[in-house]
C-alpha positions as CSV (number, residue, x, y, z in Angstrom):
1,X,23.9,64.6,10.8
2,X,21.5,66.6,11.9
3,X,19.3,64.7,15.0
4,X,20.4,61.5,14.3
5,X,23.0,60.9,17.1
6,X,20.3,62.1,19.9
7,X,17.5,60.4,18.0
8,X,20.1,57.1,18.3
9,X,20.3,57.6,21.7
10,X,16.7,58.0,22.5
11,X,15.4,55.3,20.9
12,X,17.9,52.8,22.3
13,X,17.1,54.0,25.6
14,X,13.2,53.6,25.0
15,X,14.0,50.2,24.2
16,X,15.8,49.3,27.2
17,X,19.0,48.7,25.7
18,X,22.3,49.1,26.4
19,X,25.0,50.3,23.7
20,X,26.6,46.7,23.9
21,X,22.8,44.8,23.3
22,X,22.4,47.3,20.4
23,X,25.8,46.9,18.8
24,X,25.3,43.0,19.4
25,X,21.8,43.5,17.5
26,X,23.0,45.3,14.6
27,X,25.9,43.6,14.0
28,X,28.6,46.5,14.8
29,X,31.4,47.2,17.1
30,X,29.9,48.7,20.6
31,X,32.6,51.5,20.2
32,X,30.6,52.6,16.7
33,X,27.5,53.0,18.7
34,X,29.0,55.4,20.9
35,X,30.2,57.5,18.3
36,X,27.1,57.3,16.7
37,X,25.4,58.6,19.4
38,X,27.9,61.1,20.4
39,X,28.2,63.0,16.8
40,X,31.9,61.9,16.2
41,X,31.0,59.7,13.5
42,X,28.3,59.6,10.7
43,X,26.2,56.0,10.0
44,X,26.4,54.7,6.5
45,X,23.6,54.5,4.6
46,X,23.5,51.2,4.7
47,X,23.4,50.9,7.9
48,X,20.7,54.0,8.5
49,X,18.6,51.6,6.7
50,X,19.5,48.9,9.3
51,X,18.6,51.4,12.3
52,X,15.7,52.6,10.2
53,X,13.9,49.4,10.3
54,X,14.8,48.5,13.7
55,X,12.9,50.7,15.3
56,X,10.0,50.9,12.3
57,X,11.1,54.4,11.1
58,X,11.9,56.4,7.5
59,X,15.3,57.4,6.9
60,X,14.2,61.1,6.9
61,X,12.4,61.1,10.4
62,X,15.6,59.1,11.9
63,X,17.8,61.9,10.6
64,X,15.8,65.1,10.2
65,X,12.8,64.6,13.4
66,X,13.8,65.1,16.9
67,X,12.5,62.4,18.3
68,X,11.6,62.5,21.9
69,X,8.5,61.2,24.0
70,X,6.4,63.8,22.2
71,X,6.9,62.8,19.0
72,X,4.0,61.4,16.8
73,X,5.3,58.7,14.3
74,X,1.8,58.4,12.9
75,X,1.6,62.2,12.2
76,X,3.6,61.3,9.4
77,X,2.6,58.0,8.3
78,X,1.7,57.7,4.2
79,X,0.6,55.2,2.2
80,X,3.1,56.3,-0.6
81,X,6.7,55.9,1.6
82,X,7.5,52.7,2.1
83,X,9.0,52.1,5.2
84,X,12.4,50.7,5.0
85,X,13.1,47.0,5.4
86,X,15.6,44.8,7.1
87,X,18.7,43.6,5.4
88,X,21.4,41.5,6.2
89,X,24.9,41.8,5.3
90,X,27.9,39.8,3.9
91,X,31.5,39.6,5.7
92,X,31.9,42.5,3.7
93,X,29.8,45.0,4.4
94,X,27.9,43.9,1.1
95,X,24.0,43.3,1.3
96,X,22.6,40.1,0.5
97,X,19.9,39.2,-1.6
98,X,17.4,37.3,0.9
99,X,15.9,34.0,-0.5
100,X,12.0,34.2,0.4
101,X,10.9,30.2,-0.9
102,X,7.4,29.3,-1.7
103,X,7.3,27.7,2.3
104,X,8.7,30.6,3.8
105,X,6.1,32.9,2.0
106,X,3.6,33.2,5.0
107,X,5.7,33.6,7.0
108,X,6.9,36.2,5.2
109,X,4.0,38.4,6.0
110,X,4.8,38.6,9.7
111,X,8.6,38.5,9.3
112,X,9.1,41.1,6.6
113,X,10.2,43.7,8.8
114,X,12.2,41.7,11.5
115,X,15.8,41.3,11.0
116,X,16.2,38.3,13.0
117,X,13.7,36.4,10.8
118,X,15.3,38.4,7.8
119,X,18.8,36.6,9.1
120,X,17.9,33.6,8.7
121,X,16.7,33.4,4.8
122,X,18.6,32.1,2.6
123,X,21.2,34.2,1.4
124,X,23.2,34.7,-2.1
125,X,25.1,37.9,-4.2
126,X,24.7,38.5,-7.8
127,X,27.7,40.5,-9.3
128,X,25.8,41.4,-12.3
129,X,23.4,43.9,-10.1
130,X,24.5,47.5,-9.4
131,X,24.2,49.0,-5.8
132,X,20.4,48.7,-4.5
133,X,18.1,46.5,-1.8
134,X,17.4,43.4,-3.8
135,X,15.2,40.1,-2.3
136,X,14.3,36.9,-4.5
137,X,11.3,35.1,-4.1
138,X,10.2,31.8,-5.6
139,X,6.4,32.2,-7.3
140,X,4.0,29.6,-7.8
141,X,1.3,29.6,-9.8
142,X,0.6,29.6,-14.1
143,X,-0.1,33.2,-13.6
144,X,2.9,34.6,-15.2
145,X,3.8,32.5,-18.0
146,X,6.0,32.1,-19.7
147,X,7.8,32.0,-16.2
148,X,6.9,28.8,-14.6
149,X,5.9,27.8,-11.2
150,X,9.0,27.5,-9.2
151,X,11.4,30.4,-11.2
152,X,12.7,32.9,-8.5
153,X,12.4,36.6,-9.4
154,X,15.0,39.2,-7.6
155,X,13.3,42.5,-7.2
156,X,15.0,45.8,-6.1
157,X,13.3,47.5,-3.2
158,X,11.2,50.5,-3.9
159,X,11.1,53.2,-1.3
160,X,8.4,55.0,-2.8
161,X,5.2,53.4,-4.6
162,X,5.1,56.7,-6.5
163,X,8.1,54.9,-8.6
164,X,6.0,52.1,-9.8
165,X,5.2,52.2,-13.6
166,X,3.0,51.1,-16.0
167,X,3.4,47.5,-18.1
168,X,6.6,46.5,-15.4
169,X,6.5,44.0,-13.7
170,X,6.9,43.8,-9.8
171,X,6.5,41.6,-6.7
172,X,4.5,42.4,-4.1
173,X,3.9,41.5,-0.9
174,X,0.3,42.1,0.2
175,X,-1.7,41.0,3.4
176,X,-4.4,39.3,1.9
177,X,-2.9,37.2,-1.1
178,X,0.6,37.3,0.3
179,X,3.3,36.9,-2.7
180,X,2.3,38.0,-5.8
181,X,4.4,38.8,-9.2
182,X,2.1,40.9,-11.6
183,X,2.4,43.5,-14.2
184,X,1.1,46.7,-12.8
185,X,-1.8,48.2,-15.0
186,X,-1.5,51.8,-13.7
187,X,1.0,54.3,-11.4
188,X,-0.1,54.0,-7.7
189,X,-2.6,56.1,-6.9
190,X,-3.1,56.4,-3.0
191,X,-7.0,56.7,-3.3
192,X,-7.3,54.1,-6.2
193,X,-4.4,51.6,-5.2
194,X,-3.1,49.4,-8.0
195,X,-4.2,47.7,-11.1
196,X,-2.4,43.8,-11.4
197,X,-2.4,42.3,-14.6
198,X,-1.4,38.7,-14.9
199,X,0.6,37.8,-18.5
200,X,-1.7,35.2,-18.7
201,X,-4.4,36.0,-20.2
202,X,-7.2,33.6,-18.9
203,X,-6.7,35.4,-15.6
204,X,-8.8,38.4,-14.9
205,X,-7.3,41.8,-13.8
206,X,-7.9,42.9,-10.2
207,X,-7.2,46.2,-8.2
208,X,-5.6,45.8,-4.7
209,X,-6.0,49.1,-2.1
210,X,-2.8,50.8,-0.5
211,X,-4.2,49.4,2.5
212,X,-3.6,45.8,1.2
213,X,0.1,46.4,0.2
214,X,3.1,45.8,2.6
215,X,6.2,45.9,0.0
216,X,7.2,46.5,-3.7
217,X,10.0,44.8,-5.3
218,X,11.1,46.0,-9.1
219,X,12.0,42.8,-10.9
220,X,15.4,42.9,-12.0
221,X,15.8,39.5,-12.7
222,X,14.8,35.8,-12.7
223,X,16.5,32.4,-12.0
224,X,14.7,29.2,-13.5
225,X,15.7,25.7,-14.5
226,X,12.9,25.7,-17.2
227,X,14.9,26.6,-20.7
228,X,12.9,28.6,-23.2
229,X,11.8,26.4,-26.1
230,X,13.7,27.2,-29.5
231,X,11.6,29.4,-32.1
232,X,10.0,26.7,-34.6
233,X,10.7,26.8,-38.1
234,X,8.9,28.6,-40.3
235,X,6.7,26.6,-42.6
236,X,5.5,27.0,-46.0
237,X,1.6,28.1,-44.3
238,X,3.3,30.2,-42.1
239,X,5.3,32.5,-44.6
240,X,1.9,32.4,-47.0
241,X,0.2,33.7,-43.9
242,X,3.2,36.5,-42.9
243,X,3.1,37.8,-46.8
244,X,-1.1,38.0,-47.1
245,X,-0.6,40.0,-43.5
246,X,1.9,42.0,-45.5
247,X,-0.1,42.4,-48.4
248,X,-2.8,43.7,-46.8
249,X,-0.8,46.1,-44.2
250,X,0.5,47.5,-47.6
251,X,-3.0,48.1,-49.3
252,X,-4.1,49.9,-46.1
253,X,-1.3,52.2,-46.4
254,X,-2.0,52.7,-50.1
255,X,-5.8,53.7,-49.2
256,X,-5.0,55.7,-46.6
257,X,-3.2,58.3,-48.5
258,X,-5.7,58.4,-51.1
């Protein structure tokens, strides 16, 4: 696969570590590291992510860059590429979805990227998601509502902010408000950032830089124990009020094509 088995190599070296500490750290067979490293065998791409984050690269440069002691990382660096995150598995093979709770959100900030913090999150599967990164995180806040303070929201990693779309919703992890789940007004632009929109309306719209942002997560999904309240009836006002709307939606139309 191109430089990865030399790039493998490197790196572990750089890092002082033999292929028994680095098999120990990612959770593999020490024999696997060797073949790694020696071309004979290819990484999943599950575990590319694994290595990726390790040692605070992109999937592409792992595989594609020769990296040596010349190499630049930063040469390359850009606010639209997410780097890719830390993950745990299941006895499997199967990624988790990480719990990130309200408590553990600060920590979050520092941890985000280190698979030993990463390890010891919570830790649960969801059959009905297809194959992707997914992490939950417990919100806070009136913010969002109808969602309530406390509801956990699974998101699916983006790996590029370029993916993020108008109206959706997303959590995101940002350095200076931490843990946030907002609707995102605009597409990222790298010189403009990102437009958050809260569903509640009392709160006012604010614009957070590229600088600011450290992840994306897609919500997929959301676990509460806060059932929606049942539709009311409709009364006799209410029906005299939909008919007049009716009415008048009708006469509109009727002027218009005159």
């Amino acid at each position: 696969m191109r430089n990865i088995s030399s790039n493998l190599r490197y790196l572990r070296r750089s890092k002082g570590l033999t292929q028994q500490q680095f098999a120990d750290l990612m959770e593999i067979k020490r024999s696997l590291v060797g073949a790694y490293e020696e071309d004979r065998a290819e990484p999943r791409y599950d575990l590319l992510k694994k290595f990726a984050s390790f040692y605070e690269l992109s999937i592409d440069d792992l595989i594609n860059e020769k990296i040596n002691e010349k190499w630049k990382p930063a040469d390359r660096a850009s606010a639209s590429n997410i780097r890719v995150l830390s993950i745990s598995v299941d006895s499997n093979d199967k990624e988790n979805i990480e719990l990130v709770p309200i408590k553990a959100s600060a920590g979050y900030l520092n941890g985000y990227a280190d698979p030993e913090f990463i390890s010891e999150l919570p830790k649960f599967n969801l059959p009905m998601l297809k194959q992707g990164t997914y992490r939950a995180f417990e919100i806070k806040g009136d913010s969002m509502l109808p969602l309530q303070s406390g509801t956990i929201v699974i998101g699916e990693y983006l790996e590029s902010w370029a993916d993020v779309k108008q109206g959706e919703t997303y959590v995101f992890i940002t350095k200076s408000d931490g843990v946030v789940y907002k609707r995102a007004g605009n597409r990222f632009k790298e010189n403009k950032g990102i437009k958050l929109i809260s569903d509640n309306v009392i709160y006012e719209p604010y614009t957070i830089s590229a600088e600011d942002i450290l992840e994306i997560w897609k919500a997929k999904a959301y676990i509460s124990t806060v059932f929606p309240e049942p539709t009311p009836e409709p009364t006799m006002e209410s029906l005299t009020s939909m008919m007049a709307q009716m009415q008048k939606s009708i006469t509109q139309l009727q002027q218009g094509k005159n």
